[in-house]
LUMMIDO-913708 format. One line per field, with one value per residue (C-alpha): residue number from 1; x, y negated, z. Coordinates in nm, 2 decimals, decimal comma. Layout:
<recs>
pake: [NUM / ...]
xx: [X / ...]
yy: [Y / ...]
zz: [Z / ...]
</recs>
This chain:
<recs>
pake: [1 / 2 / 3 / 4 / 5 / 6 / 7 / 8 / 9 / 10 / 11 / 12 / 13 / 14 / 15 / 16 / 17 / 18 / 19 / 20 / 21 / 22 / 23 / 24 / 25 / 26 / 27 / 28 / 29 / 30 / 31 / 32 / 33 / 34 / 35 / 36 / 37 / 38 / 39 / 40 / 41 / 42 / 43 / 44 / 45 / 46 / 47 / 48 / 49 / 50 / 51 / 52 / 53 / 54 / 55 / 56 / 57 / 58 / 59 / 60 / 61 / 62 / 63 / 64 / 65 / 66 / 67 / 68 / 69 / 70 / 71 / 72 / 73 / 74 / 75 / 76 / 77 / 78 / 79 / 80 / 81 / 82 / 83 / 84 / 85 / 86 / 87 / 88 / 89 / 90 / 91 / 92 / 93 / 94 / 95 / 96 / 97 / 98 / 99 / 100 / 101 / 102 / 103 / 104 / 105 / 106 / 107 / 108 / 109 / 110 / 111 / 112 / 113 / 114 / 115 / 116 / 117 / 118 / 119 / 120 / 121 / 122 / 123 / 124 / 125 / 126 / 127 / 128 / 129 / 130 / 131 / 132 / 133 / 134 / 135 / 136 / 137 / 138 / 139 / 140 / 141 / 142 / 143 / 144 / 145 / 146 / 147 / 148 / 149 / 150 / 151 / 152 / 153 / 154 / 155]
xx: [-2,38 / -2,06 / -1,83 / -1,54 / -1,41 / -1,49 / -1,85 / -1,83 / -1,73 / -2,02 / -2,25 / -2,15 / -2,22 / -2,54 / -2,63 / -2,48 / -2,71 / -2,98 / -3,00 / -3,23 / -3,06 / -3,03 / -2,88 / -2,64 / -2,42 / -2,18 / -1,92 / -1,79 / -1,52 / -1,17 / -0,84 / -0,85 / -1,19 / -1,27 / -1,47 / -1,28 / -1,32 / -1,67 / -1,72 / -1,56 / -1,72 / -2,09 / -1,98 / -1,85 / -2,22 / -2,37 / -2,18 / -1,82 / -1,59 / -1,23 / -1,01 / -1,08 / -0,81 / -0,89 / -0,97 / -0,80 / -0,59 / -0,86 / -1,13 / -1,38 / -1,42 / -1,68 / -1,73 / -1,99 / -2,17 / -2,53 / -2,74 / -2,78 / -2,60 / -2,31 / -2,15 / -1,98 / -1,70 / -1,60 / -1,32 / -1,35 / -1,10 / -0,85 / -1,14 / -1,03 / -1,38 / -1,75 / -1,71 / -1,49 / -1,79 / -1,88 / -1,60 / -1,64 / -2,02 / -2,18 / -2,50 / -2,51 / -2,47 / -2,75 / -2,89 / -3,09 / -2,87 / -2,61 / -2,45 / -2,33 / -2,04 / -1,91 / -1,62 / -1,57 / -1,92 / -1,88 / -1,65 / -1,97 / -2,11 / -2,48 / -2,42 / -2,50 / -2,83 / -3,14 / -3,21 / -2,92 / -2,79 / -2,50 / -2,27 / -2,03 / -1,77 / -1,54 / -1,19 / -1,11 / -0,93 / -0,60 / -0,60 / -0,91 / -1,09 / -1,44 / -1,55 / -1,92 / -2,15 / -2,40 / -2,67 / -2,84 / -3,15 / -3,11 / -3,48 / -3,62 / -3,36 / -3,48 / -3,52 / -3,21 / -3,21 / -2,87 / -3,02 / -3,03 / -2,80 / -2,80 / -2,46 / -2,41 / -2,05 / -1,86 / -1,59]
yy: [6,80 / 6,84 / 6,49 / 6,36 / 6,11 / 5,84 / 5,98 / 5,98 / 5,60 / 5,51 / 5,70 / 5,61 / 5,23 / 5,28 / 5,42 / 5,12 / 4,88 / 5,03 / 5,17 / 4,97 / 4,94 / 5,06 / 5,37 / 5,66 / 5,81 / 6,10 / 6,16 / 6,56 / 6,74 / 6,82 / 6,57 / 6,48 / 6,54 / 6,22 / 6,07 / 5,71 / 5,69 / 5,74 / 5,51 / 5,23 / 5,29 / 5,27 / 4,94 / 4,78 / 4,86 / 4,69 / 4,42 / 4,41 / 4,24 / 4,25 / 4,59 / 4,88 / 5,05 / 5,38 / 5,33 / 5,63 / 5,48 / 5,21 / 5,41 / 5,15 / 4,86 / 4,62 / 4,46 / 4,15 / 4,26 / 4,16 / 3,90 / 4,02 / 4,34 / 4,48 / 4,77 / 5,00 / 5,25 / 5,49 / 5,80 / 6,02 / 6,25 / 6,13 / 6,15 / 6,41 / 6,44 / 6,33 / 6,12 / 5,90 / 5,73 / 5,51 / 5,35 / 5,23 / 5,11 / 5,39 / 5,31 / 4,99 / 5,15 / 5,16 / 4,80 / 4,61 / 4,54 / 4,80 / 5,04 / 5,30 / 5,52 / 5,79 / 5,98 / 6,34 / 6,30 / 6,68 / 6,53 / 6,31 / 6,66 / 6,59 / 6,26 / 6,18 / 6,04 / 6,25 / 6,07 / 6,05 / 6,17 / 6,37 / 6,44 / 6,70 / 6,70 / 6,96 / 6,91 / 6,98 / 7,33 / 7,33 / 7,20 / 7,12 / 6,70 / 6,82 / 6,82 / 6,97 / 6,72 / 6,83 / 6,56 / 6,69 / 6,48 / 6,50 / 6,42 / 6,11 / 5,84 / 5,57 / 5,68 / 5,62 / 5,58 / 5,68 / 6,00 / 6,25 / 6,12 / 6,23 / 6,22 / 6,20 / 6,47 / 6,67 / 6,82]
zz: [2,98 / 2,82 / 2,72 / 2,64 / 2,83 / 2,63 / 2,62 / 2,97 / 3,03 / 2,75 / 2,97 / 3,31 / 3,19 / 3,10 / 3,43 / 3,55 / 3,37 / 3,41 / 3,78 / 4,04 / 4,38 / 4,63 / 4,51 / 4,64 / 4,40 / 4,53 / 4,27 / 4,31 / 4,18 / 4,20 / 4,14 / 3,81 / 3,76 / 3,65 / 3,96 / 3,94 / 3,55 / 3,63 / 3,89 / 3,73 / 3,42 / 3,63 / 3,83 / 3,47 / 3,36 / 3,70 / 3,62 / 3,80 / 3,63 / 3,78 / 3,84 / 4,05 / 4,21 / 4,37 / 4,71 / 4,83 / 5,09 / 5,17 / 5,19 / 5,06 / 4,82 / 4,78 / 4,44 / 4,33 / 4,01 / 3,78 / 4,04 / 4,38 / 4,31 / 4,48 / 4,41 / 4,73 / 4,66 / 4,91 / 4,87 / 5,13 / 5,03 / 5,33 / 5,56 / 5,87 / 6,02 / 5,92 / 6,22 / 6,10 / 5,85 / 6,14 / 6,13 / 5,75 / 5,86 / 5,70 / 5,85 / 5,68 / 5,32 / 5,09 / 5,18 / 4,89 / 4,66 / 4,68 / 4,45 / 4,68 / 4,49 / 4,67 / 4,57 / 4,77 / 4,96 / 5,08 / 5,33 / 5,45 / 5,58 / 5,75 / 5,71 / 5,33 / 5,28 / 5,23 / 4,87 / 4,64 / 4,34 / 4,29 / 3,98 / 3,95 / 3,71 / 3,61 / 3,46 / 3,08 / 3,05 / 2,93 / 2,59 / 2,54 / 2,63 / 2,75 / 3,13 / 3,25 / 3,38 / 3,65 / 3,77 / 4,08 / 4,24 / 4,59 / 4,74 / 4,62 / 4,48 / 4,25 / 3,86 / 3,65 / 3,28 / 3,19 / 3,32 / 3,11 / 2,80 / 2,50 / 2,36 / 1,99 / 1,99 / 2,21 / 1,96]
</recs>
């Protein structure tokens, strides 16, 4: 796919309404990609209704949405070694319930779950307010919706 930003938030709320936990998202792409404008446009669709702030320096944020839904962001972009997930209860992740968003995931190395989906966004070229959207199915994750999208512009 190919969107605009704004295309991109209108789409990354849908997935957010209409995705069944538990669910693994990784979120891949270079700085400015748009990976938190994504994220926070899925969790507004689950449901979350105050700000989220990148969790860069945290690591991970947990965020009540819709009934019995929570929804998990992680950036992993400061993570040194795959290691280092234990610490942040990465075992735990993916419980009933969650929304697990995952920004940088490729840091996770053989440690990302076996079902998941993955989205990789590219960056606008100079000049121009379109970024590529790739959805990859990753084993066996439950169905979304919001994927595919059909998107009514991209100019």
């Amino acid at each position: 796919m190919i969107l605009k930003e704004a295309d991109l938030v209108r789409w990354g709320e849908e997935v957010g309404r209409s995705v069944k936990p538990p669910v693994f998202i990784g979120l891949r792409g270079e700085l400015g990609a748009g990976k938190s404008v994504l994220a926070r446009a899925i969790a507004s669709g689950a449901g979350v209704e105050r700000p989220m702030p990148s969790p860069t320096f945290n690591l991970l944020f947990r965020y009540p949405a819709r009934e019995e839904v929570q929804v998990v962001h992680l950036d992993l972009y400061r993570l040194r070694d795959p290691e280092e997930l234990w610490e942040l209860g990465w075992e735990e992740l993916g419980s009933d319930g969650e929304i697990v968003l995952v920004e940088w995931p490729e840091r996770a190395g053989p440690h990302l779950p076996e079902h998941r989906w993955d989205i990789r966004l590219t960056p606008p070229e100079p000049g121009s307010k379109l970024r590529i959207v790739e959805v990859v199915r990753e084993g066996s994750p439950p169905h979304l919706t919001g994927f595919p999208v059909t998107i009514e512009s991209v100019t």
